[in-house]
Structure formats: structure tokens, C-alpha cells
C-alpha positions, -999 to +999 in steps of 0.1 A: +265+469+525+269+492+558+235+507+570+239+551+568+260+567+596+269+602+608+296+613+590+303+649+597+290+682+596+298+703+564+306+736+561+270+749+553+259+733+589+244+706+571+244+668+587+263+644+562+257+607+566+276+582+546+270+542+539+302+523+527+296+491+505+322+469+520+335+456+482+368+455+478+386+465+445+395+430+436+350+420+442+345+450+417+370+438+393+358+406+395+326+412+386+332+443+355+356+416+346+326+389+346+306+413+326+335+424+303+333+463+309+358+483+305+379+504+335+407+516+343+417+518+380+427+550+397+439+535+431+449+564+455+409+580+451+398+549+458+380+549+424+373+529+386+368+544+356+340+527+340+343+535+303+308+527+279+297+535+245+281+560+256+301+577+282+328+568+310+318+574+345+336+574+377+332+548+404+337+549+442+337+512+454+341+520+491+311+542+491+286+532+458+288+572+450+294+580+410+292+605+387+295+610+346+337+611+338+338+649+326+373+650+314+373+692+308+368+694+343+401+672+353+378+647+359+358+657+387+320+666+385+297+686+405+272+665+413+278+626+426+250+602+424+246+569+450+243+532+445+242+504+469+273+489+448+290+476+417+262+457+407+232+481+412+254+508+396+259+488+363+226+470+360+203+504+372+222+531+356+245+514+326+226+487+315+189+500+328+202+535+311+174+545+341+177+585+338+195+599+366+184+631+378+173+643+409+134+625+406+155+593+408+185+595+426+196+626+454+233+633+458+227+642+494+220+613+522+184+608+529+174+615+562+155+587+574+131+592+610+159+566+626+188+593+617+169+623+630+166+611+662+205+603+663+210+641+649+184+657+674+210+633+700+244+647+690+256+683+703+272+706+676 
């Protein structure tokens, strides 16, 4: 797993930083195949279905982000929550069932004192 990076600025002037997880689709298949989970592969978002008992969730392996599957919404939520990859994913939010709300787990990047120097060091 990559270490956070400056991404881009968004449209609210806001600094977005982004960590990649270097798995490739065949390492996540490999291991919800070595766990027998369900998913169903949606290859041009660069994202896996993850389907549960409970719920299905969608999976980003080139970044770690998810979010709850909300199929009235074509599929696409509001909110997207991080992991550090396939594995953290399914064994701290499926199988931990470790609530997810903003206490636990931030949408946004966190800003760590090593990143605010590099933003207080690049000219907008």
C-alpha cells in the first residue's frame, strides 16, 4: 500500500490526497475467492460488488475506498468510506460488522503534519 499523496484540488478549494493499494483485480479475487464471498466484477469503474447477507457493497481495489451498494441510487452513494485493502475491508467492516460512521472512519483524507507542510509548499 502507497503512503497518501496530493491528488488535486476540488472544486470547494479543498486539498484531496489519495493512497492507492497496489492490489490488482486478480489479488482481490484471489483472496474473496479464498474466503468464498460473493462479487460480481464491474471492470471499467475499476470496482467489485461485494454481495453479503446483509447488504452488497461496492469495492474500489485501486484505492481501498467503499461504500454500501444503494441500488435506487443506480448504484452510486453519497458518502465513500476508506480501507487499506481487500483484506482490512472484509475482516474490519464485513466480518468485524465494526459500525462505520464518521467516529470510525472519515470519507475525506486525513491531513497528517507531513502533508501540511507539502500543501503550505504547493502554489494554487
Amino acid at each position: 500500500m502507497s503512503e497518501y499523496y496530493f491528488d488535486r484540488v476540488n472544486s470547494k478549494g479543498e486539498v484531496i490526497f489519495r493512497r492507492d493499494t497496489n492490489e490488482s483485480l486478480e489479488d482481490v479475487e484471489k483472496y474473496l475467492n479464498s474466503k468464498s464471498i460473493e462479487y460480481e466484477v464491474k471492470e471499467q469503474a475499476h470496482m467489485i460488488k461485494v454481495f453479503t447477507k446483509g447488504r452488497d457493497y461496492s469495492y474500489y481495489y485501486t484505492t481501498g475506498r467503499w461504500a454500501p451498494y444503494k441500488k435506487y441510487l443506480g448504484g452510486y452513494p453519497k458518502k465513500h468510506y476508506s480501507s487499506k485493502g481487500i483484506e482490512d475491508f472484509i475482516t474490519r467492516f464485513i466480518q468485524g460488522e465494526k459500525k462505520w460512521d464518521a467516529k470510525h472512519v472519515t470519507n475525506n483524507w486525513t491531513i497528517t503534519s507531513q502533508y501540511i507542510k507539502t500543501i503550505q509548499q504547493v502554489s494554487f
